[in-house]
N, C-alpha and C positions, 0 to 999 in steps of 0.2 A: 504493500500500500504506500502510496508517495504522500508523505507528510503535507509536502509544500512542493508547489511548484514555480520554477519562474522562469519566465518569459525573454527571448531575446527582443529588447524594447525599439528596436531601431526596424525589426520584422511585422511586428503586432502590432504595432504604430502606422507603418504603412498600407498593412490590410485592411485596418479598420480604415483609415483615409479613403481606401479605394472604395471600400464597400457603401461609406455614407454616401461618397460621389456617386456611384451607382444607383441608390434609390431602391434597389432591387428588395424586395419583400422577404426575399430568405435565400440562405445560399448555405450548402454547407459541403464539408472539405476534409482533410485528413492534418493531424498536427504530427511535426516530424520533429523529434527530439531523443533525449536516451533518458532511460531509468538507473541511478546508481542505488542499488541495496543498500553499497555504506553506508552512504550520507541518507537514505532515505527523503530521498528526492526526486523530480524528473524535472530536464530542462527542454525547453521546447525552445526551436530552432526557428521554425517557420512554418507557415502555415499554406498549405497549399487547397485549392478549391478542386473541387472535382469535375472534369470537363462536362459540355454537353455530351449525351449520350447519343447514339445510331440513330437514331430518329432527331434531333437535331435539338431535345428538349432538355431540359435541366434537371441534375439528380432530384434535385425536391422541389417541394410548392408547397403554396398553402392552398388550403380547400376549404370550404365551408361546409356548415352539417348537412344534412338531407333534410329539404323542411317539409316532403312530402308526409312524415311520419309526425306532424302533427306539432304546433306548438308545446314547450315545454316548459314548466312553470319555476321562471330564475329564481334561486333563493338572494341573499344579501354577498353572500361570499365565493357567488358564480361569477367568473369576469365577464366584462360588457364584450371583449370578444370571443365566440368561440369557434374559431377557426383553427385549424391545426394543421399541421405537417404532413405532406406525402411525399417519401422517402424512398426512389428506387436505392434499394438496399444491395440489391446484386450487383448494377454499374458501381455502387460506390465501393463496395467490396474487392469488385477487379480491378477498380483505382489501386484499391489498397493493396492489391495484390504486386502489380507490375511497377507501384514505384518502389515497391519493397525492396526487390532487385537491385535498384539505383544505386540503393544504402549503403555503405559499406559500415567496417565493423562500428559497433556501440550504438552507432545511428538506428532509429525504431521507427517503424508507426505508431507513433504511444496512444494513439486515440482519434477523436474525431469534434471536429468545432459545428457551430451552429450559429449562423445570422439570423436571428426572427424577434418579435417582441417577445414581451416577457407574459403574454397570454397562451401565445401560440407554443411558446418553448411547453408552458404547463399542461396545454393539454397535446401534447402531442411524448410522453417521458416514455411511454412503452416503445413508440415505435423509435426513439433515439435510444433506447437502451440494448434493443434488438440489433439496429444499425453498427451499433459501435461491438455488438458481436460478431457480426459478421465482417466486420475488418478486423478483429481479432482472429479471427476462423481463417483469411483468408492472406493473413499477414503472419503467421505466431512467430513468436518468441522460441528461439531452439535452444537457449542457455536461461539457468532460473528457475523461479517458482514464480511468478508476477502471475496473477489470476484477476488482476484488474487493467481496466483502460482508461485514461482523461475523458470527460466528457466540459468541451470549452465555447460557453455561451457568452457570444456575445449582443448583449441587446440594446437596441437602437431607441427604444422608448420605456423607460428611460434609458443614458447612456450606459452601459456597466458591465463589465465581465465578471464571468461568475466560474469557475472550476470546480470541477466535480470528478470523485472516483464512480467508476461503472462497474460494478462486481458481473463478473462471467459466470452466474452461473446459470443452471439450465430454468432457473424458476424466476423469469424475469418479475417484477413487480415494481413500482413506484418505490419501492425504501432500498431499490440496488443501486441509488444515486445517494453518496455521500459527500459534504464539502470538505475543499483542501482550503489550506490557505495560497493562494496566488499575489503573485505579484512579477513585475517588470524590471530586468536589468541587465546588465554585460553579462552575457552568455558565451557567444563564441569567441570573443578576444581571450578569456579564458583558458579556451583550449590545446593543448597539447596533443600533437601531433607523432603517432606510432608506422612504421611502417616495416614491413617486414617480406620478402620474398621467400616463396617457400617451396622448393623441390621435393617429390613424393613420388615414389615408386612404386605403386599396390601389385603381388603378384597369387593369384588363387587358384586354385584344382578346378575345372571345369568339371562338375560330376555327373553322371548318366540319369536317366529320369529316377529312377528308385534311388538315388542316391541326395537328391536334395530338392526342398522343397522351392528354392530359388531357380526358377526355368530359364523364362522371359529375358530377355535384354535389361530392361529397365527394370524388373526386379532384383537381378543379379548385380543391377549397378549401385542401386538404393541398399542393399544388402552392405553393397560395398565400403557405403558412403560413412553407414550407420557402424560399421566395424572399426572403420579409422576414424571415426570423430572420439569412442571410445579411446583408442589408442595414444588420440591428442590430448586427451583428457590429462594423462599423463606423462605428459612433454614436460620439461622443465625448458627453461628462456632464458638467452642472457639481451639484457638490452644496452646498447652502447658497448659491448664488451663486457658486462657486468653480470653478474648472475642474478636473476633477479629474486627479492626479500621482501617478502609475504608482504609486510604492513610499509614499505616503504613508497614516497614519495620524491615525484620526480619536480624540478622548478626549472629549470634550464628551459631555453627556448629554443628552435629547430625542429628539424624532424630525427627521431631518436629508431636507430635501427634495430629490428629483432628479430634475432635467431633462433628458431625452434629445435631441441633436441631430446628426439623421439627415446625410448627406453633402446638400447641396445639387444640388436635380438628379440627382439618380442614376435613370438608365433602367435599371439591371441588370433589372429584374422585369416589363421590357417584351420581349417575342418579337419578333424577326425576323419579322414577315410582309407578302405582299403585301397590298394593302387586298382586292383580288377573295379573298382568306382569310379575312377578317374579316368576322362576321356579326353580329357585337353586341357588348355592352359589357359589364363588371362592377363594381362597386364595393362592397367592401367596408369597412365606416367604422366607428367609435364611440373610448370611450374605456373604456380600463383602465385600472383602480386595482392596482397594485403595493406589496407589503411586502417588504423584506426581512431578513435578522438578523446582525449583522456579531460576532465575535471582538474583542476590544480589541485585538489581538496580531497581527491579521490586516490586510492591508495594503486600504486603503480602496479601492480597484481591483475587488478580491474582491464587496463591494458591487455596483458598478456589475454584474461579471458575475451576478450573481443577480438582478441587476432584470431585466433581459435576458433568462435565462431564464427566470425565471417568466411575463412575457409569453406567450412561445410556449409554455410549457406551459398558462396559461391557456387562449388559443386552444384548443389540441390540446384540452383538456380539454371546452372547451364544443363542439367538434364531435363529440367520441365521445358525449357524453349524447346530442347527438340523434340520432347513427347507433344509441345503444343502446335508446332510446326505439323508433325502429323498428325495431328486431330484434324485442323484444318483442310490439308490436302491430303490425303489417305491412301488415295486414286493414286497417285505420281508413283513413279518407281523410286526406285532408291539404291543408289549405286555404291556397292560394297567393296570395289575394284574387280569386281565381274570374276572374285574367286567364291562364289558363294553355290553350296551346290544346287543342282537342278531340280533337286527333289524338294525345295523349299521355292515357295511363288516371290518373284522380285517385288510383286505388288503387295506381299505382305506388312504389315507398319515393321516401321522399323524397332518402337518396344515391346513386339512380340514374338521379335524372334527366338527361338527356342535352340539354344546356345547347343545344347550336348546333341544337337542333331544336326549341327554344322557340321560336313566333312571335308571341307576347308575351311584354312584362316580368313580370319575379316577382319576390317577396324573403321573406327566410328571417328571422326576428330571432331574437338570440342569446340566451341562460340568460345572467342577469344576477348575475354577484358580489358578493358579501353576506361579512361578515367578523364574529367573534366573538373576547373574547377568551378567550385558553388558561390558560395558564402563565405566569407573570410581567410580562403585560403583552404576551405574543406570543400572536400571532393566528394563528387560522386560518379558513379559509374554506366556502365551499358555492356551487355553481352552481344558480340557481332559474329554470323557466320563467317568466313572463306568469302562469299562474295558479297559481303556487304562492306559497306563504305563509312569511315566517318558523319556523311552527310545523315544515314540512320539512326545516330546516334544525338546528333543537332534537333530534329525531327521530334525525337523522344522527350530530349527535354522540354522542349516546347508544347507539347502536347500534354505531358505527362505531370509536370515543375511546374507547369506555369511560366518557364523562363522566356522574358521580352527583350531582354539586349542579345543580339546574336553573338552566336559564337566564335571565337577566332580557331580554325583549324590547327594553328601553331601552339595553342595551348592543351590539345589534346593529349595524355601522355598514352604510351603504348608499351608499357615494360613487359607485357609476357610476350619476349619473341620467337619461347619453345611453342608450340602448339599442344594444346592438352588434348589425350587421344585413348582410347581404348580400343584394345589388340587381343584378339583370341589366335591360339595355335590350336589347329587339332590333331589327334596323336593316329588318326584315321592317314597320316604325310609318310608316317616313320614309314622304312623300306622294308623292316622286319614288320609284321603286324602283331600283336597281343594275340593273347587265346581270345581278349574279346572279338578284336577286329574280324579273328576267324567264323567266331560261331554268325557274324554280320553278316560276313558273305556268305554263309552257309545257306543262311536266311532270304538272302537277296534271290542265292540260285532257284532258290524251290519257288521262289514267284516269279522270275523269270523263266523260268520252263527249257523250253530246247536249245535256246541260244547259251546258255548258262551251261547246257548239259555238255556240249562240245565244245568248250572252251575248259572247261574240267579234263578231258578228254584227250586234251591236246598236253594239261599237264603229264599226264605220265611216260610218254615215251623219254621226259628230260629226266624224269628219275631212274627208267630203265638206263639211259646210256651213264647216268652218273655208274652208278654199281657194274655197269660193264666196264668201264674204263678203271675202278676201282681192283676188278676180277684182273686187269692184263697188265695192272701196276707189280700186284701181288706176286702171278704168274711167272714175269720177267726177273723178279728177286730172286724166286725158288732157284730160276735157270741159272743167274749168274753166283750163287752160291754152288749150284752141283758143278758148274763147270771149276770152277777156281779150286775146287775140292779134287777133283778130278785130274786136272794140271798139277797138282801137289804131289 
């Protein structure tokens, strides 16, 4: 629960400026800030609005009641308006979703704000309580226990902001709105600045169907994800060269560099299995660029957890574009390097492929990370395929941020220039085959029938001349032993 929140004042300043100029009746938006545990606090950064939606109309509105159903008899303490909020919750949700991305480490969607009066705010608490679950649902938190979100009203009649925590939990009700104390002040000149580049090798046993319950491509890779974020869990850090100390704090200014260092040997993300389970390999490899954004006040530990997660939220991130990519086009092929076998449809999606019935290698290369700066010298990011362009990434923010001053291309940095890529070998290549490979073909032959049959057919006359040739090795020995015996 965040005690107190406060506001970067030079941000919240501005939106409210914008919103009065605007005139507009209600508008509401996602607030973008971090939660620190320690201090038990959240600072909110800025506050973005949620664009129009496909049909070209605006997440919310106000409505009035239905008066078809009869006059209703006002008491004293009913407000004179009763108009209330209509909240497309799903557009604001996938707001919340794809700026999430942006984010990099510490950065959140911590919640959700609201432009309306202070009638409409009240009767409208279910469906803003609901909303700001569904950007929690649709954004979450992957480090923590935070089980709440801001809820940040600001009202035009009269003027005043008011912050509130939103309890997630499943039984929405009018008393899941508690107040914080809020207030306005230097937020990001505060901040310090982490970054870290981090090389990762994952390498795992592809195992046959009864052997694991992980099939699919993008199960197999979320498996993956989930096994080394545990792993990093217990990394120790050194930052600047130093090792880093639980409760210490950083004051120095720059960007401060860190090194992750994994446990030495650690099998944890290797399976138990027999080798006759094992049908091929994986490997997943490249390198990430990490940022993170630290509190002067906040214990330099906090850093390192934020490296950590934004990692794995990286990942996660760049595996949902391409499962979202084929959501959308399904139909398209999908080129594996044209080594993928014939016995699997090209037109298949690509995270359904079912890995241990691959009998060749394949590999996937990953949306490569790309960073811009924001706000004070903090950054935010975009995930780009092979053929997209910076200019996608311009595009985004603007659409997505809200950002009005264009971007300079020159400021874009582009530090991962490994490619992140996942790689399967399959053991169907080896020249020797397994007994399993064996009983494979065995299997293959009896459905293929006569073609199969004389091809088998053709093997044995090469093991007849082995053993013939064997026989007049042997043969030629006995001779030149009886001769040489015989000359004696």
């Amino acid at each position: 629960m965040a005690k107190a929140v406060i506001g970067e004042e030079t941000r919240l300043k501005l939106a409210e400026d914008r919103l009065s100029q605007s005139a507009i009746p209600s508008e509401v938006g996602l607030l973008i800030g971090k939660f620190s545990s320690a201090l038990g606090r959240a600072f909110l950064f800025d506050l973005i609005p949620t664009p129009l939606n496909d049909s070209g109309e605006p997440a919310c509105s106000l409505t009035e009641p239905d008066k078809k159903k009869g006059p209703k008899p006002k008491s004293k303490s009913e407000p004179a308006d009763s108009s209330s909020l209509f909240i497309d919750k799903d557009w604001v949700g996938e707001h919340a979703r794809q700026v999430s991305r942006m984010l990099v480490g510490g950065m959140k969607v911590v919640g959700l704000y609201v432009w309306v009066s202070d009638a409409g705010f009240k009767n409208s608490t279910i469906m803003l309580c609901q909303t700001v679950k569904g950007v929690a649902d649709a954004a979450p938190v992957l480090e923590g226990d935070w089980d709440e979100r801001l809820l940040l009203h600001i009202c035009y009649s009269p003027r005043r902001w008011n912050c509130r925590n939103c309890s997630l939990s499943s039984n929405i009700t009018s008393s899941s709105l508690r107040p914080c104390d809020f207030k306005m002040g230097k937020v990001l000149t505060s901040l310090q600045t982490y970054k870290c580049m981090y090389n990762f090798n994952i390498r795992l046993p592809i195992l046959r169907d009864s052997g694991s319950k992980f099939q699919t491509l993008s199960d197999v890779l979320r498996h993956v994800i989930s096994v080394h974020a545990k792993e990093l869990t217990g990394a120790k850090a050194l930052i600047d060269g130093k090792l880093v100390v639980e409760s210490e704090s950083y004051s120095s200014d720059g960007v401060h560099e860190v090194e992750l260092l994994l446990p030495f040997l650690n099998n944890s993300s290797i399976e138990a299995c027999s080798q006759g389970d094992v049908v091929g390999l994986l490997s997943f490899s490249g390198l990430i660029c990490s940022f993170a954004y630290l509190n002067s006040k906040e214990p330099i530990s906090q850093a390192v957890t934020d490296i950590k997660g934004d990692i794995i939220k990286s990942l996660l991130s760049r595996l949902d574009i391409i499962c979202d990519e084929v959501d959308v086009d399904s139909g398209n092929n999908h080129d594996f390097g044209g080594q993928a076998s014939n016995e699997i449809s090209v037109e298949k999606p690509v995270p359904q492929l079912v890995l241990h019935t691959l009998r060749k290698g394949c590999s996937l290369p990953f949306p490569k990370r790309v960073f811009a700066p924001w706000l004070a010298g903090v950054f935010v990011c975009d995930y780009l395929q092979p053929s997209e362009t910076v200019e996608v990434f311009k595009d985004h923010c603007v659409e997505l941020l809200s950002m009005k001053a264009p971007m300079e291309v020159s400021t874009i940095l582009e530090p991962e220039k490994e490619v992140l890529s996942f790689k399967t070998k399959s053991f169907f290549d080896l020249a020797v085959p397994s007994n399993s490979e064996i009983h494979l073909m065995e299997d293959k032959s009896k459905h293929d029938g006569g073609g199969k049959s004389s091809s088998s057919k053709s093997v044995k006359p090469g093991h007849i001349n082995v053993v013939a040739a064997g026989l007049i090795l042997l043969l030629s020995v006995l001779v030149g032993f009886v001769l040489f015996f015989l000359k004696g």
